[in-house]
C-alpha positions as a Markdown table, in Angstrom:
| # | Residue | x | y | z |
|---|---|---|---|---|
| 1 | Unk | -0.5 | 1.5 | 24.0 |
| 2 | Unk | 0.4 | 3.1 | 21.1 |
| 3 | Unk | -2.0 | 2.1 | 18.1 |
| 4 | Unk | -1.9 | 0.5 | 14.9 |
| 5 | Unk | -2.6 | 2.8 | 12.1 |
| 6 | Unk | -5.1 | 0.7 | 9.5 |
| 7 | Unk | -5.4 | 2.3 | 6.0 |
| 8 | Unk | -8.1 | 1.3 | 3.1 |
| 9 | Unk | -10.9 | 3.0 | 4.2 |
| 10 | Unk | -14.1 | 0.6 | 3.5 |
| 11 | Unk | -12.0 | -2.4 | 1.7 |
| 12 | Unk | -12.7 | -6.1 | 2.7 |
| 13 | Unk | -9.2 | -6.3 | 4.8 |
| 14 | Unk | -9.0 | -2.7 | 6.3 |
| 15 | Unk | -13.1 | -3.0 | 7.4 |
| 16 | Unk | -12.0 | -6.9 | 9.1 |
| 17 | Unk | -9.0 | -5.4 | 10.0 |
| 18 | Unk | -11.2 | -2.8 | 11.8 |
| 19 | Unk | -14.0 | -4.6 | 13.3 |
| 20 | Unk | -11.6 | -7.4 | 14.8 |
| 21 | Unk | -9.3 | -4.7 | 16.1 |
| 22 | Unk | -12.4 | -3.2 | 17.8 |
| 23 | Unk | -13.4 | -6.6 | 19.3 |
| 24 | Unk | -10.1 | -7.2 | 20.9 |
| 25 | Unk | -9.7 | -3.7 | 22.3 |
| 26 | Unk | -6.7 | -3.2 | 20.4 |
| 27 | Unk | -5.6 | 0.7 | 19.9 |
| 28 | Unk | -6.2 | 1.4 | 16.3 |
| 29 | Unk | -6.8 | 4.7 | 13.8 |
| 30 | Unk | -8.6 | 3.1 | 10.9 |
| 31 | Unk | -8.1 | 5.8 | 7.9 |
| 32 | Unk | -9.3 | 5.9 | 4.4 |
| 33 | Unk | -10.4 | 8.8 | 1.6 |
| 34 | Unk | -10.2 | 11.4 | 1.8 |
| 35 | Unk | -8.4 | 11.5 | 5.5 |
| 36 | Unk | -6.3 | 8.9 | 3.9 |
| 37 | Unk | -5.5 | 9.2 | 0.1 |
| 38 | Unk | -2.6 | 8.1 | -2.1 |
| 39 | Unk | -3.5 | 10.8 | -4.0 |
| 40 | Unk | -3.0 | 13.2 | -1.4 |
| 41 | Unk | 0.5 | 12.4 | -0.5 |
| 42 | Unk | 0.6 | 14.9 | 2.2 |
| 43 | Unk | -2.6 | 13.3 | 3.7 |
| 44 | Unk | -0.5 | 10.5 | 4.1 |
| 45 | Unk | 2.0 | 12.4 | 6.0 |
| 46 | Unk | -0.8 | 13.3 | 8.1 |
| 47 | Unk | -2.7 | 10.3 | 8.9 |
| 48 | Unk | 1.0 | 9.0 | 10.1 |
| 49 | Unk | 1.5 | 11.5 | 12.3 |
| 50 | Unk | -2.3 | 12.0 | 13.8 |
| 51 | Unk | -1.9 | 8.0 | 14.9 |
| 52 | Unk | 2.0 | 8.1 | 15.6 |
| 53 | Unk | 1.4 | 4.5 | 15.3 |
| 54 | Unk | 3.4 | 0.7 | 16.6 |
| 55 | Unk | 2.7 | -0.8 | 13.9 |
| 56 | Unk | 1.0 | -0.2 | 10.3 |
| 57 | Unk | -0.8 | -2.5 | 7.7 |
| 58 | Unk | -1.7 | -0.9 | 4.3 |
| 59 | Unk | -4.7 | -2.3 | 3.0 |
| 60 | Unk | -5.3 | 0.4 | 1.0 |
| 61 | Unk | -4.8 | 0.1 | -2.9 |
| 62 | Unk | -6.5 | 0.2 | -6.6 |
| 63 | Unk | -7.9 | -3.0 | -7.4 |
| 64 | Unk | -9.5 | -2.1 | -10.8 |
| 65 | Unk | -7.5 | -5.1 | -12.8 |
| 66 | Unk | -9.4 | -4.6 | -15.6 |
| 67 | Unk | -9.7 | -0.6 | -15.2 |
| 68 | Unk | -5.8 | 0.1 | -14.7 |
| 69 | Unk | -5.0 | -0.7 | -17.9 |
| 70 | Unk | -6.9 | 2.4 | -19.1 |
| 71 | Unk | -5.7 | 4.4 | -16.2 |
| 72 | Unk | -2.2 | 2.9 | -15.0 |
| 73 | Unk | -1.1 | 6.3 | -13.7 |
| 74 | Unk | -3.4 | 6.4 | -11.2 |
| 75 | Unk | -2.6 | 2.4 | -10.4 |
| 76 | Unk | 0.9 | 3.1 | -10.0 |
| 77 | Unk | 0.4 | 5.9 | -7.7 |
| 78 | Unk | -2.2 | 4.3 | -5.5 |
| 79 | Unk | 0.0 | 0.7 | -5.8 |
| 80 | Unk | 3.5 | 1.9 | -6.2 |
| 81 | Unk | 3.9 | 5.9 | -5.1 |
| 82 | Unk | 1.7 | 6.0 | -2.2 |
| 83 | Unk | 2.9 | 2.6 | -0.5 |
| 84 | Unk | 6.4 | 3.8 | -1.0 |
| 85 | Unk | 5.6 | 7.9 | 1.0 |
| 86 | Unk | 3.9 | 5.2 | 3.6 |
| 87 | Unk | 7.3 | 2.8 | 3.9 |
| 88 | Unk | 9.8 | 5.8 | 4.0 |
| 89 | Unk | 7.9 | 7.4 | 7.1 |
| 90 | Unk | 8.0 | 4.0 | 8.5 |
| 91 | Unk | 11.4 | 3.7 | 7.9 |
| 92 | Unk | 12.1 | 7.0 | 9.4 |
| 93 | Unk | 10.4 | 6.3 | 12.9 |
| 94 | Unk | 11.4 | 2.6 | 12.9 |
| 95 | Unk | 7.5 | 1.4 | 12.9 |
| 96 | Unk | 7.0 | -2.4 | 11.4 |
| 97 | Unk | 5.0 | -2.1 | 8.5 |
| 98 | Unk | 2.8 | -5.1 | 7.0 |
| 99 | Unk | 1.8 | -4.3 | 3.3 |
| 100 | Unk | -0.8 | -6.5 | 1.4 |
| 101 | Unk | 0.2 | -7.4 | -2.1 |
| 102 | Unk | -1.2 | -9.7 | -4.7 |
| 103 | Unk | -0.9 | -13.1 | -6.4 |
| 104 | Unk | -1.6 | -11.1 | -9.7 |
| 105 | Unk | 2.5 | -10.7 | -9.7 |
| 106 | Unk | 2.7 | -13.8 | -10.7 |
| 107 | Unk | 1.7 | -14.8 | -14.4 |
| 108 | Unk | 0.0 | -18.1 | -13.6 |
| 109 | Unk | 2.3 | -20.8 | -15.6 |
| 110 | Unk | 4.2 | -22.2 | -13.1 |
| 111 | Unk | 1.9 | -25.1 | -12.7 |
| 112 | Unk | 2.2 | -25.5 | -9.0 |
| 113 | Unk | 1.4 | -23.5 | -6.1 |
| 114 | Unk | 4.0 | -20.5 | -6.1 |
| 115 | Unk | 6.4 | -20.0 | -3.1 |
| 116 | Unk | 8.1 | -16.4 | -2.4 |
| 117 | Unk | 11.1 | -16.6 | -4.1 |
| 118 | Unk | 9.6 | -17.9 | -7.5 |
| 119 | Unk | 10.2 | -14.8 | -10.4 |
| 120 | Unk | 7.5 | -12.5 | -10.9 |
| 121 | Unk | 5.9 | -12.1 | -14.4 |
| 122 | Unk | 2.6 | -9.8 | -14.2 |
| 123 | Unk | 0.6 | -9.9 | -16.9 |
| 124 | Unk | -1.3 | -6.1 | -16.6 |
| 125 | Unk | -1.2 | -3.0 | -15.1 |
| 126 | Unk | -2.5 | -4.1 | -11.8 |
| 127 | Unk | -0.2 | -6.6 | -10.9 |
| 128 | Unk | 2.9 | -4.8 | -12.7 |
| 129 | Unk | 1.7 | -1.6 | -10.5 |
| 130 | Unk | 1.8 | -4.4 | -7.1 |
| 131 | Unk | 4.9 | -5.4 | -7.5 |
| 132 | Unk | 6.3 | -2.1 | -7.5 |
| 133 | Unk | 4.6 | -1.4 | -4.6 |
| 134 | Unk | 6.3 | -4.0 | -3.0 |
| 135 | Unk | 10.0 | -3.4 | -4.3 |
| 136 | Unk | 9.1 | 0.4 | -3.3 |
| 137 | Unk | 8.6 | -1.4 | 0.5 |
| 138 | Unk | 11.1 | -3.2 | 0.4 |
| 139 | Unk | 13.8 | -0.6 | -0.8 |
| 140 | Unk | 12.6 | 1.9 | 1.5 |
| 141 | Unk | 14.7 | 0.5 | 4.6 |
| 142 | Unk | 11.4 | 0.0 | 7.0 |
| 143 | Unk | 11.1 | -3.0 | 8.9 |
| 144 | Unk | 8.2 | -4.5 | 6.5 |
| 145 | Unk | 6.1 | -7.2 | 6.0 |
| 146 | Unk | 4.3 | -8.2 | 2.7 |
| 147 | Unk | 1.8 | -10.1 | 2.2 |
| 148 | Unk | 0.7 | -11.9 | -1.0 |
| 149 | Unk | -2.9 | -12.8 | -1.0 |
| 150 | Unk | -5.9 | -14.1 | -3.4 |
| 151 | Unk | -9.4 | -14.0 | -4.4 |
| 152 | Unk | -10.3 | -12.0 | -1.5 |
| 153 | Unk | -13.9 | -12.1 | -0.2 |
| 154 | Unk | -16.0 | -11.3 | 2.2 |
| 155 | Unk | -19.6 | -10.0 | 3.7 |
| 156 | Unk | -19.2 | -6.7 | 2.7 |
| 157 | Unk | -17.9 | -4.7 | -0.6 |
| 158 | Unk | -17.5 | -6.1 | -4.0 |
| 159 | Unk | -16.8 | -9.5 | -4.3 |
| 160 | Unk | -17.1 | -13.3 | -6.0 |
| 161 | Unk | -19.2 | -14.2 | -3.2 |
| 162 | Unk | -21.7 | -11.5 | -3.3 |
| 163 | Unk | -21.6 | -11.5 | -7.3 |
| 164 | Unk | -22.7 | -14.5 | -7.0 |
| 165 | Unk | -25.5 | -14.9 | -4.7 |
| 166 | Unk | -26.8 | -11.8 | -6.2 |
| 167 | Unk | -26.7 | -13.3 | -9.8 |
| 168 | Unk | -28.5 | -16.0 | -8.4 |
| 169 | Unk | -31.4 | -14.0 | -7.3 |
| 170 | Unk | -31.7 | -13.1 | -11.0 |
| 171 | Unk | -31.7 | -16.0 | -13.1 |
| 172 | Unk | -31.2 | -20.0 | -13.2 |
| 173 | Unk | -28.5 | -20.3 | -15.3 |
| 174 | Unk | -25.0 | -19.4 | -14.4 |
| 175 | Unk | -21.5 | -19.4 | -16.9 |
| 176 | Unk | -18.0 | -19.1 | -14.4 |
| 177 | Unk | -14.8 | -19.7 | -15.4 |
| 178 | Unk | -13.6 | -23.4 | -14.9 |
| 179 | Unk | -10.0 | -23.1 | -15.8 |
| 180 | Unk | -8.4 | -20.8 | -13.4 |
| 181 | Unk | -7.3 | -21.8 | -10.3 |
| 182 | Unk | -6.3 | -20.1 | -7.3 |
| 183 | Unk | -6.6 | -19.9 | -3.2 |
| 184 | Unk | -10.0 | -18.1 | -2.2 |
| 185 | Unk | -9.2 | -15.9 | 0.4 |
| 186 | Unk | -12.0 | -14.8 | 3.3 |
| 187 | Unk | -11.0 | -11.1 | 4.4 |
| 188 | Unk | -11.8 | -11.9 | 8.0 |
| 189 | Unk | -8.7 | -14.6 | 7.7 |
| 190 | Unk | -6.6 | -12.9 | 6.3 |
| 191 | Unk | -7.1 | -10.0 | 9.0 |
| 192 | Unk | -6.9 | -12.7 | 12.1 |
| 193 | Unk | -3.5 | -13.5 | 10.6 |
| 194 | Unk | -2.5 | -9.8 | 10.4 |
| 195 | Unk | -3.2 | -9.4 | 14.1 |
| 196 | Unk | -1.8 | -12.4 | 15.3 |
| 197 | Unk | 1.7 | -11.4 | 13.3 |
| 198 | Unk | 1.3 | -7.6 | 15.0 |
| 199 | Unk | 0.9 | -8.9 | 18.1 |
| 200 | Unk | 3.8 | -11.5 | 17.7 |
| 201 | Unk | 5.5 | -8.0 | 16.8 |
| 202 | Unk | 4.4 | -6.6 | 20.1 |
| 203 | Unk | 5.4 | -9.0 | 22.7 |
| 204 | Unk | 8.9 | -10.0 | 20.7 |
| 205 | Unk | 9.8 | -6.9 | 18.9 |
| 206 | Unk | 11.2 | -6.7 | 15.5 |
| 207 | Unk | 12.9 | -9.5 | 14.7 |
| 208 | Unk | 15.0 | -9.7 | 10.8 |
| 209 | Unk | 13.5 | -12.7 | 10.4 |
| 210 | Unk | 9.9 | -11.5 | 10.4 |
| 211 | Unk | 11.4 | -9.4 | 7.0 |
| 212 | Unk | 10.5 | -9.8 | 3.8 |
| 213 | Unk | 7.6 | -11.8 | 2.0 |
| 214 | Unk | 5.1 | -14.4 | 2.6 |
| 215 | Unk | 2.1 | -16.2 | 0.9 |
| 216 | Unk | -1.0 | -16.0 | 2.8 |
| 217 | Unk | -4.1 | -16.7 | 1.4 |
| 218 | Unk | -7.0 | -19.6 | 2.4 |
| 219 | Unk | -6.3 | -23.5 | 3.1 |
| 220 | Unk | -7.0 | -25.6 | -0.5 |
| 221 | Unk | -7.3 | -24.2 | -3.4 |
| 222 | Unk | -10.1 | -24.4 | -6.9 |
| 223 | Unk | -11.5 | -22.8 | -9.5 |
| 224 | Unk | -13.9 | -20.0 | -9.8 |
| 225 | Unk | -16.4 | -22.5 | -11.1 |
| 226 | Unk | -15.9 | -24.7 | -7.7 |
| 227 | Unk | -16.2 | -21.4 | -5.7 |
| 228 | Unk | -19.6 | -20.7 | -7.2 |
| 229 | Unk | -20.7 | -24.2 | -6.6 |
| 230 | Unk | -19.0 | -23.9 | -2.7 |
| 231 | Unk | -21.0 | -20.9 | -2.6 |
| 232 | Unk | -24.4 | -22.2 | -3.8 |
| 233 | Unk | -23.7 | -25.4 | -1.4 |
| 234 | Unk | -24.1 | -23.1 | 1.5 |
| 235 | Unk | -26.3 | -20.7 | 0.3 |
| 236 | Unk | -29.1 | -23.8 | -0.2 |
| 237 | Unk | -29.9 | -24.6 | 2.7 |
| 238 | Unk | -30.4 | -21.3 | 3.5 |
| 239 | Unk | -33.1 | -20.7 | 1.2 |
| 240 | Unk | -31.2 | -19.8 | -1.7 |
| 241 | Unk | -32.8 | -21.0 | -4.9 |
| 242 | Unk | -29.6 | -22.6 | -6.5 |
| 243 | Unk | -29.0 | -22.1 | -10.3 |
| 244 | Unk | -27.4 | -24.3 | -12.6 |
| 245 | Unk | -23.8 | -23.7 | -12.7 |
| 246 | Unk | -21.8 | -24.2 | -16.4 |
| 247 | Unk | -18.2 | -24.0 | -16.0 |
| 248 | Unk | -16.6 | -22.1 | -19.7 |
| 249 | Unk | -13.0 | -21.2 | -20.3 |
| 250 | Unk | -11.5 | -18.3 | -19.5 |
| 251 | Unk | -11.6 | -17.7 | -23.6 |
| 252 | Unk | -15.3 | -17.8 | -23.6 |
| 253 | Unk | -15.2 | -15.1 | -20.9 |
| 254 | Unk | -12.9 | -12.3 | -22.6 |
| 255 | Unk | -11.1 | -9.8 | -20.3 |
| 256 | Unk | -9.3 | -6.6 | -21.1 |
| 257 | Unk | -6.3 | -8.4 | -19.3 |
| 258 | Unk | -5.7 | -12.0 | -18.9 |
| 259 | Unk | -6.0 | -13.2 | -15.5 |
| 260 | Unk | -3.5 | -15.9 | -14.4 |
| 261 | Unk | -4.7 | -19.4 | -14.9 |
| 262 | Unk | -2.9 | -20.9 | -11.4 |
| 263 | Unk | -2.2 | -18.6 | -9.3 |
| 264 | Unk | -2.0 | -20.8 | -5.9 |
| 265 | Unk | -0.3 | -19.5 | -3.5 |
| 266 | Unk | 2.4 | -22.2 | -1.2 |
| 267 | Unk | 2.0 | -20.5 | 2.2 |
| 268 | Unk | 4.5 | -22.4 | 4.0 |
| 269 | Unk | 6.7 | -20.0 | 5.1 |
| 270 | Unk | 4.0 | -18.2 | 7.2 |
| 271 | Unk | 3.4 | -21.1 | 9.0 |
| 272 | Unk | 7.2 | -21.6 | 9.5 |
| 273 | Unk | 8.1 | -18.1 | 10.8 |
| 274 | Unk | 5.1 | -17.1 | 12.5 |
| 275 | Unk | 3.1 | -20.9 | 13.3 |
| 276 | Unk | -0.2 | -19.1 | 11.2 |
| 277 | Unk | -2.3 | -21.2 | 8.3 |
| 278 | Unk | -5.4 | -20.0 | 7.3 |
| 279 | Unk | -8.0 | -22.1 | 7.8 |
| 280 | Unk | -9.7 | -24.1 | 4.7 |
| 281 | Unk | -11.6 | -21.8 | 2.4 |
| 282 | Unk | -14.3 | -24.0 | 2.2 |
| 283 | Unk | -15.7 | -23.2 | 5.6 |
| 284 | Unk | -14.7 | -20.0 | 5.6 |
| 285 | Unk | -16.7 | -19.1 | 2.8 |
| 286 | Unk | -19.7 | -20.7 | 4.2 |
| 287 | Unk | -19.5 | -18.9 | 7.3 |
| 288 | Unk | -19.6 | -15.9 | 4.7 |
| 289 | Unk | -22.2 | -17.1 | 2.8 |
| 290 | Unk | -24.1 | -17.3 | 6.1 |
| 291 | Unk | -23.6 | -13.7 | 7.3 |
| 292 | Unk | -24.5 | -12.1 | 3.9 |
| 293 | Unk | -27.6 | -14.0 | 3.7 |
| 294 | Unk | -28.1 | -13.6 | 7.2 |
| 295 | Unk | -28.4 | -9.7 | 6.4 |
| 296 | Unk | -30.2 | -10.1 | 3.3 |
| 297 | Unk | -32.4 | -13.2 | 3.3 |
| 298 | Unk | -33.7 | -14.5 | 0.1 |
| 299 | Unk | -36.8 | -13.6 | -1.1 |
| 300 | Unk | -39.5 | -15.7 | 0.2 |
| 301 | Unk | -41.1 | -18.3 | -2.6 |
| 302 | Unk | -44.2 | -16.9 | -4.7 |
């Protein structure tokens, strides 16, 4: 069987991606720098061709919201140029193509949970460098997928979660944002869903319908401040000493761009087209909470 080419190197989604591939003996090339590099384009060029793939999900991008703002050419080429070299060889061969975007394309004032074809206002680099990425997709004539996700976490790499419980090993006393709200996301999800959709892909073919976007992100929603406190809730019983949490506004936590107060995501149409839901981010992010801690216990009292 032909495999699925996976790109994002050591990221939350492309390492789930990955290690659940693996698990299912699925065919897969999993790339990332410097095999795979948006800043390479031929690399790109290369990778595709090396894996001649069936299917490929780009979970490779910059992430840096605060950091593209002071370096938005590299945002737009990792977010916007590299996506679009990846789409038009897609295009070219007729392999589906599922692309992971971002519910920073959205500015956050909606005041309900946003569906797919709501307008897109970005607020900074990052998100304005995403949603080029995804008209860049979309224009490119491949038969594509994107997916809009949030507050990603997981076990590994840089994340709330892990912010978190290490902050807690430091001190008692905790500020997080209480008035932002969004969908927490677990990576290992999120990369169920993919897999499910590819091999939807795989026993159906490409369907027209499949096209286009859709919202997936975790079951429920909160706010950063109830994500800390979720996160504390499991980590107690696991020996965890648990801090005191204060929730603050976001203007008592300045940021060199302003983060969308709401940005829940309504992921109905993925349940529609393709009968998927992520499963409630509550337990989700206890199981994660578990497998972190599991790996690095707390320190043992005295």
């Amino acid at each position: 069987m032909a495999a699925i080419l996976i790109t994002g190197g050591a990221g939350q989604v492309a390492s789930a991606l990955a290690g659940q591939a693996a698990a299912q003996g699925l065919a897969f090339r999993h790339v990332g720098r410097p095999e795979f590099d948006f800043d390479a384009p031929a690399s790109i060029d290369a990778a595709f061709a090396a894996a001649s793939p069936a299917l490929v999900v780009n979970a490779a991008a910059y992430t840096g919201v605060d950091a593209a703002e002071s370096d938005a050419e590299a945002a737009y080429r990792a977010n916007r140029d590299g996506p679009a070299r990846l789409a038009a060889l897609c295009a070219a061969a007729r392999v589906p193509l599922i692309h992971i975007s971002t519910d920073y394309v959205f500015d956050g004032n909606k005041g309900a949970p946003y569906v797919e074809t709501d307008p897109t206002a970005p607020s900074g680099v990052y998100g304005a460098s995403k949603l080029a990425g995804e008209q860049a997709v979309q224009a490119s004539g491949a038969p594509a997928i994107i997916l809009r996700t949030a507050w990603v976490v997981s076990p590994t790499g840089r994340n709330f979660v892990r912010t978190m419980l290490n902050a807690a090993r430091r001190t008692d006393h905790l500020r997080v944002v209480g008035d932002q709200r969004g969908c927490p996301t677990v990576a290992g999800d999120l990369a169920a869903a993919i897999l499910a959709i590819a091999g939807r892909i795989a026993r159906e073919g490409w369907q027209d319908r499949f096209a286009g976007v859709f919202h997936a992100a975790g079951g429920g929603e909160t706010s950063w401040h109830g994500l800390a406190e979720a996160v504390f809730d499991a980590a107690a019983p696991l020996g965890l000493r648990r801090p005191d949490v204060a929730a603050i506004a976001t203007a008592d936590w300045p940021t060199p761009v302003r983060r969308p107060p709401d940005s829940r995501l309504d992921c109905t149409r993925l349940a529609q087209v393709f009968g998927l839901r992520l499963p409630p981010w509550q337990q989700s992010v206890a199981a994660c909470v578990a497998a972190i801690l599991a790996a690095e216990p707390p320190a043992a009292p005295g």
